[in-house]
C-alpha positions in Angstrom: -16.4 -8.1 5.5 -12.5 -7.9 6.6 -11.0 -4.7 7.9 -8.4 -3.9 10.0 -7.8 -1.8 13.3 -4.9 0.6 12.5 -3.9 0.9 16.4 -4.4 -2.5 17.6 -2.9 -4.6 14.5 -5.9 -7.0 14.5 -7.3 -8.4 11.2 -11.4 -7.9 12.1 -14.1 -10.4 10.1 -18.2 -8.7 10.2 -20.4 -11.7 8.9 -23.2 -11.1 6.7 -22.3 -6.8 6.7 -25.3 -5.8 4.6 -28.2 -8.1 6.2 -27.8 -9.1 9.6 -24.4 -7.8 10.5 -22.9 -9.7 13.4 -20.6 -8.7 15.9 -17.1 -8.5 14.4 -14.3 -11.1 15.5 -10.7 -11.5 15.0 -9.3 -13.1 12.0 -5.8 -12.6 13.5 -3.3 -9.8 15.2 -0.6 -9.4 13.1 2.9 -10.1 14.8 6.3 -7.2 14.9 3.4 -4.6 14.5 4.2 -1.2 16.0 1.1 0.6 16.8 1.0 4.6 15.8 1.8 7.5 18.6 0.9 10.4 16.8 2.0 9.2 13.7 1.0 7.3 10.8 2.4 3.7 11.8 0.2 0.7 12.3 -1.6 -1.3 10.6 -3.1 0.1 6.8 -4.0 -1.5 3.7 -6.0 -4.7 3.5 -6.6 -7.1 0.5 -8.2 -10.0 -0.6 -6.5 -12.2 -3.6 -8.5 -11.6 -7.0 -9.4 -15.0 -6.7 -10.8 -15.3 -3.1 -13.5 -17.7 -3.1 -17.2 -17.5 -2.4 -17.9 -20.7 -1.2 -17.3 -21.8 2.0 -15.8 -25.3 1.2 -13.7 -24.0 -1.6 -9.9 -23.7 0.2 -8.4 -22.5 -3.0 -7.0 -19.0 -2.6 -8.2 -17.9 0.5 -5.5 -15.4 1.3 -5.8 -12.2 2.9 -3.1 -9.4 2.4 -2.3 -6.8 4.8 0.3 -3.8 4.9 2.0 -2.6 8.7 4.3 -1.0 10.3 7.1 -3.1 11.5 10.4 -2.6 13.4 10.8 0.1 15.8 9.2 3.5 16.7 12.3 5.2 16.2 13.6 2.8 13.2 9.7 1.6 11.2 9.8 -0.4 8.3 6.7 -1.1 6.0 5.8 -4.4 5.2 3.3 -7.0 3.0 1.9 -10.2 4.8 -0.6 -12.9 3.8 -2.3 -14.8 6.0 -4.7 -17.9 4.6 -8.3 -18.2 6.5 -9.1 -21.3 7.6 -11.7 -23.4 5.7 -12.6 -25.5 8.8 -12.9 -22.2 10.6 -14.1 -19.5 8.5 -13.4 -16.2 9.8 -9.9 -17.3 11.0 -6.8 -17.5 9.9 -5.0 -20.9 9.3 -2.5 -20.7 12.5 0.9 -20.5 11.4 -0.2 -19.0 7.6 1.3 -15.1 8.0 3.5 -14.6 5.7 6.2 -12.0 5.2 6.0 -11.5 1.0 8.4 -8.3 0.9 11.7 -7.1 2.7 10.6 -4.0 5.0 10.6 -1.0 3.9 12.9 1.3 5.9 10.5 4.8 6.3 12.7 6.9 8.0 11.9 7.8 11.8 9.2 10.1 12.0 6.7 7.8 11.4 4.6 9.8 8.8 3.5 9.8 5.3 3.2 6.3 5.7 1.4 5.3 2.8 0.1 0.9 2.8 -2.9 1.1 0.0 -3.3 -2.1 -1.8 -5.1 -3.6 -4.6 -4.6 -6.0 -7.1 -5.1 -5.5 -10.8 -6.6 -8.1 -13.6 -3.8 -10.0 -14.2 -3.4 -10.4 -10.7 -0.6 -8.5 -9.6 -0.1 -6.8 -6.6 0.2 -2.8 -6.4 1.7 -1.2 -2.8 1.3 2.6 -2.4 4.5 3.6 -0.3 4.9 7.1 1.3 7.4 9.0 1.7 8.3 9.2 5.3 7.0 12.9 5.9 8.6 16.2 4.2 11.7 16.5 6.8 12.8 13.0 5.5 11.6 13.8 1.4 13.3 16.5 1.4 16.4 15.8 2.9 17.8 13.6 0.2 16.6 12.5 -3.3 15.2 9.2 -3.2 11.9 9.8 -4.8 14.2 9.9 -7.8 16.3 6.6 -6.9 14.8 3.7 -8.5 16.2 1.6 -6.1 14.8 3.1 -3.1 11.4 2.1 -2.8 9.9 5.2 -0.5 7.8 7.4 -2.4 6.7 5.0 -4.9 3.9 2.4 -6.2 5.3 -0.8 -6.1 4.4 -4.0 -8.0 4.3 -7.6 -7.2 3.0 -11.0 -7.9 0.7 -12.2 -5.5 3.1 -14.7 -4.0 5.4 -11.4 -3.3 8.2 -11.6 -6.2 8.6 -9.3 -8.6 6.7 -9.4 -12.2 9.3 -9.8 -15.3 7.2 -7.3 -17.0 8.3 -4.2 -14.0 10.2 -1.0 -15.3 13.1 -2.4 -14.2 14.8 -5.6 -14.0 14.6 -7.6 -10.4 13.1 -4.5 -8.9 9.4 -3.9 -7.2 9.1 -0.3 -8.6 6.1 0.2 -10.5 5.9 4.3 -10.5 7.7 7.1 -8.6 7.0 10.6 -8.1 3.4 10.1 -6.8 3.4 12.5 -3.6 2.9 16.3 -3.4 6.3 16.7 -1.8 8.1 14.8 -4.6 6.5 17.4 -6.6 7.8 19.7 -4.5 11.8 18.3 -4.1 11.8 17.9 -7.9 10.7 21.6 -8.7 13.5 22.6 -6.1 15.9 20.6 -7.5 15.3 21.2 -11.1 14.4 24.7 -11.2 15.3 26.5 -7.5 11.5 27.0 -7.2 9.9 26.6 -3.9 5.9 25.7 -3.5 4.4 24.4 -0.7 2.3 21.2 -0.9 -0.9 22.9 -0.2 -0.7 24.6 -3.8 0.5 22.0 -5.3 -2.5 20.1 -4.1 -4.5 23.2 -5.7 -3.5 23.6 -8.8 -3.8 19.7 -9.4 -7.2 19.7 -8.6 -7.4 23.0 -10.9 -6.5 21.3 -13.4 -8.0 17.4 -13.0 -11.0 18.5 -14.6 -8.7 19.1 -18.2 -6.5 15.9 -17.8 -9.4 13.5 -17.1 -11.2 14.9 -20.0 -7.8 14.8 -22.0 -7.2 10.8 -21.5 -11.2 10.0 -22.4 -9.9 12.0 -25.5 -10.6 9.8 -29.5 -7.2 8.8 -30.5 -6.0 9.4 -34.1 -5.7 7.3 -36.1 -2.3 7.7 -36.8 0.3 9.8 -34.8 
């Protein structure tokens, strides 16, 4: 079992979680981490590769992916590593192996609405849910809406960090935009000089969850 420790920036490794847990180790501390301070820095998402092999001699693919916080307090950045464990060593990383596989993400400098989920999908690409720096930041300028700002968005990657030919757009990481209550909430402002907060937002989404799940299971026509 790997998980990470948001405030400390280590990478931990449990060995056999659901039998005889043991006591958990360190895999490795990542390096330019900037722990939180009442925030939502440090260290977030974790990932294995699709591919991460079972057994122990196998030394193909062994790569563990981890989003941080990076930079300064006053300046963070958000940013995609790898590290590759170490076969004669299992539970470690290989020294030397972290990787940086994106540019840093420049968040603004409050520090919140962070974001740094991860997972990979079948075809194994890499997805990277990215915040949007807090509502005094959102809302202050309109870069939910700028494809080329990568705050406020899902992005998509290969695994080795470049970007899929198949992406929205050409020779750029974003995936989806307009993902966060308070894009919601900047667009509807925006567009129509309407102001909600995020808390009914969040309400009326889940009011309605119930219809939209039940409309995408829906039996498609044959012919539209």
């Amino acid at each position: 079992l790997f998980y990470v420790e948001n405030a400390t920036g280590q990478i931990m490794v449990v060995t056999n979680p659901t039998t005889t847990p043991g006591t958990p180790t360190i895999f490795a501390t990542v390096s330019g981490f900037v722990a939180p301070a009442s925030n939502d820095l440090g260290l977030h998402g974790i990932v294995l590769h699709p591919n991460f092999p079972l057994a122990a001699g196998d030394s193909t693919n062994r790569y563990v992916y981890v989003c941080h916080a990076t930079g300064t307090p006053g300046a963070p950045q958000l940013i995609v590593k790898r590290f590759l464990e170490n076969t004669a060593a299992l539970g470690t990383a290989f020294g030397g192996s972290e990787t940086a596989l994106i540019s840093g993400v420049d968040m603004g400098s409050s520090g919140n609405n962070f974001g740094g989920r991860m997972c990979f999908d079948a075809a194994n690409l890499l997805y990277v849910g990215v915040g949007d720096g807090g509502a005094a930041i959102s809302l202050a300028g309109t870069f939910a809406q700028d494809v080329n700002d990568r705050r406020g968005k899902v992005l998509r990657y290969q695994e080795n960090g470049s970007i899929p030919l198949g992406n929205p757009f050409t020779s750029n990481a974003m995936y989806a935009r307009g993902m966060t209550v308070r894009e919601i909430q900047g667009f509807l402002v925006e567009q129509y000089g309407t102001e909600v907060s995020p808390d009914f937002i969040s309400s009326v989404t889940d009011a309605v969850m119930a219809e939209v799940t039940a409309w995408q299971s829906r039996p498609l026509e044959p012919m539209y």
